[in-house]
C-alpha positions in Angstrom: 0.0 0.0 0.0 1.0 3.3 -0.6 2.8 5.2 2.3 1.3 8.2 1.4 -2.1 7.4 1.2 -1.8 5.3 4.1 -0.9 8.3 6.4 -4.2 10.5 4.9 -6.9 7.9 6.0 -4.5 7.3 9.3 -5.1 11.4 9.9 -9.0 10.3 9.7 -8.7 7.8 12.4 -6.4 10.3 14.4 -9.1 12.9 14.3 -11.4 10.5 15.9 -9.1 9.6 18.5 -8.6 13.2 19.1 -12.1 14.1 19.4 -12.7 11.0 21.8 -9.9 12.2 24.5 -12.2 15.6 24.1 -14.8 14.3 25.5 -13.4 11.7 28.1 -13.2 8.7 26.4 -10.6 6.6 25.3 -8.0 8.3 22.4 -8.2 5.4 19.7 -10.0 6.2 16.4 -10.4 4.1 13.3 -11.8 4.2 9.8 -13.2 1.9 7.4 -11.7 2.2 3.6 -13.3 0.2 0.7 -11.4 -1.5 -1.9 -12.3 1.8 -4.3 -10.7 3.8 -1.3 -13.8 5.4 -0.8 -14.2 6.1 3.1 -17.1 3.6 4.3 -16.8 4.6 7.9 -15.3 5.9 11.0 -15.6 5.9 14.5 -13.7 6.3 17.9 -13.5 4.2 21.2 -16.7 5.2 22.7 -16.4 2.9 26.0 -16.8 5.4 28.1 -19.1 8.0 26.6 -21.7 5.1 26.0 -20.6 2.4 29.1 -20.4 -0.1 26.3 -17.5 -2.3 26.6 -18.1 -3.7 23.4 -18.0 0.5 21.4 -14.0 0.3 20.3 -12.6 2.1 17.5 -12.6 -0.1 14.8 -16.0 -1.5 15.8 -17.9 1.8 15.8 -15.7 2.2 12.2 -17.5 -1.1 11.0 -20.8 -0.3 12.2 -20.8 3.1 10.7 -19.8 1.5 7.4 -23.0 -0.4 7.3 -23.7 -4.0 5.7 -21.5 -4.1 2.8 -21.7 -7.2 0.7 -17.9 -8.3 1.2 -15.5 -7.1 3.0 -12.7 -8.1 0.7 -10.4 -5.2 -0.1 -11.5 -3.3 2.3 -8.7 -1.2 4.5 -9.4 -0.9 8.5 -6.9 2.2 9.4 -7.0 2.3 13.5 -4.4 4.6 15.6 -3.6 1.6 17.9 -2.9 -1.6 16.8 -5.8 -3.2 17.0 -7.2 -5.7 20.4 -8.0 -9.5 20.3 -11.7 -8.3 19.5 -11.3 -6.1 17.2 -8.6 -8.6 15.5 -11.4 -11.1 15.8 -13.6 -8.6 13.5 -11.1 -8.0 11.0 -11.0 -12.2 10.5 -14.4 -12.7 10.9 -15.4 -10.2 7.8 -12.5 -10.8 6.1 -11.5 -7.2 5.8 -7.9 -7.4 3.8 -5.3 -5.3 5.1 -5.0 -2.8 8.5 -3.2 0.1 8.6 -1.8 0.9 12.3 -0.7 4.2 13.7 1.5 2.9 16.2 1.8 -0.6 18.1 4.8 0.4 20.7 2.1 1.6 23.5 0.2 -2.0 22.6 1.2 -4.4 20.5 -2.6 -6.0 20.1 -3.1 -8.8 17.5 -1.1 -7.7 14.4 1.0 -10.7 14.2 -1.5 -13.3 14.4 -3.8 -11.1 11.8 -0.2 -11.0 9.4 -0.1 -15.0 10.1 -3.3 -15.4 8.9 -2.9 -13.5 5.8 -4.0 -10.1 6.3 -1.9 -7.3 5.1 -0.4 -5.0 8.1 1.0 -1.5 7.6 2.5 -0.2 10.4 2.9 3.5 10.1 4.4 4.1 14.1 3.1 7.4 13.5 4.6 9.6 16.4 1.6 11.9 17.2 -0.8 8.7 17.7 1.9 7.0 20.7 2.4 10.9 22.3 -1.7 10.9 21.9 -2.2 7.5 23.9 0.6 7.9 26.3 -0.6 11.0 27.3 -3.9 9.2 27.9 -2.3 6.2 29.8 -0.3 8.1 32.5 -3.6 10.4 33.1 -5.8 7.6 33.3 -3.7 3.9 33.8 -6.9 2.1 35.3 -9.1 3.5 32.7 -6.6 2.2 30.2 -5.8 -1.5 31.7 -9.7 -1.9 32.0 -9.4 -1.2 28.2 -6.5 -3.8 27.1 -8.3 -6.2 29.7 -6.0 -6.2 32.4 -7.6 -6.6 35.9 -5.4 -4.3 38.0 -7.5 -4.6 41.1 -8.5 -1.4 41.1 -11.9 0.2 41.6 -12.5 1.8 38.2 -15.9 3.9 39.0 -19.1 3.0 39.9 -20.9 2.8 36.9 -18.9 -0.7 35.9 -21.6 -3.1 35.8 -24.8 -1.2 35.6 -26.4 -1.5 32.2 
């Protein structure tokens, strides 16, 4: 994939992730490219804002992008490489390459997506890791509830109320 390209739909995803941090949430934004490179959707971690564990990134990307027919071709660009679910959903649909901002602050699934055949671009686009780190040293329980890590900690009292 072209470099270039690949860095204009990242600054899509990085918007998202932008505007999530703005309003509390979680800074990791994706977007959903079709084979045509037509942007099909977009969407940022929304755990928070909606206390929806299952609202990340590249899921709120996929549901904005509505049922397509395949998925074949199709590009999923996400400022963090992407977790064990959202790997899952890249699989499952058979969506054909990922484009990753940066995989230093997590390292998520992007091997096992590459082993199983899916194309990985891995940009480590500095502004995306400065975004996230930022994020993780203001809000570390917030962040290991995100990745899945039970740190024992009380993470606020809406957690379990739905």
């Amino acid at each position: 994939m072209d470099r270039e390209r690949a860095r204009e739909w990242l600054a899509v995803a990085a918007d998202e992730a932008r505007g999530g941090f703005a309003e509390g949430g979680i800074p990791i934004g994706a977007a959903l490219y079709g084979a045509d490179g037509g942007l099909l959707g977009r969407g940022r971690n929304r755990r928070v804002q909606d206390g929806d564990p299952s609202a990340h990134a590249e899921t709120e990307a996929f549901r904005a992008a509505g049922r397509q027919r395949s998925y074949r071709g199709t590009t999923m660009v996400t400022t963090l490489a992407p977790c064990w679910y959202c790997s899952g959903l890249v699989r499952q649909f058979g969506i054909s390459r990922v484009v990753i901002g940066e995989a230093r602050t997590f390292p998520g699934g992007r091997e096992w997506l590459a082993a199983h055949g899916v194309e990985i671009v891995l940009l480590d686009d500095p502004g995306c890791e400065a975004l996230l780190r930022e994020f993780v040293a203001r809000e570390p329980g917030l962040w290991h509830e995100d990745i899945g890590e039970d740190t024992g900690e009380d993470i606020g009292e809406n957690v379990g109320e739905g």
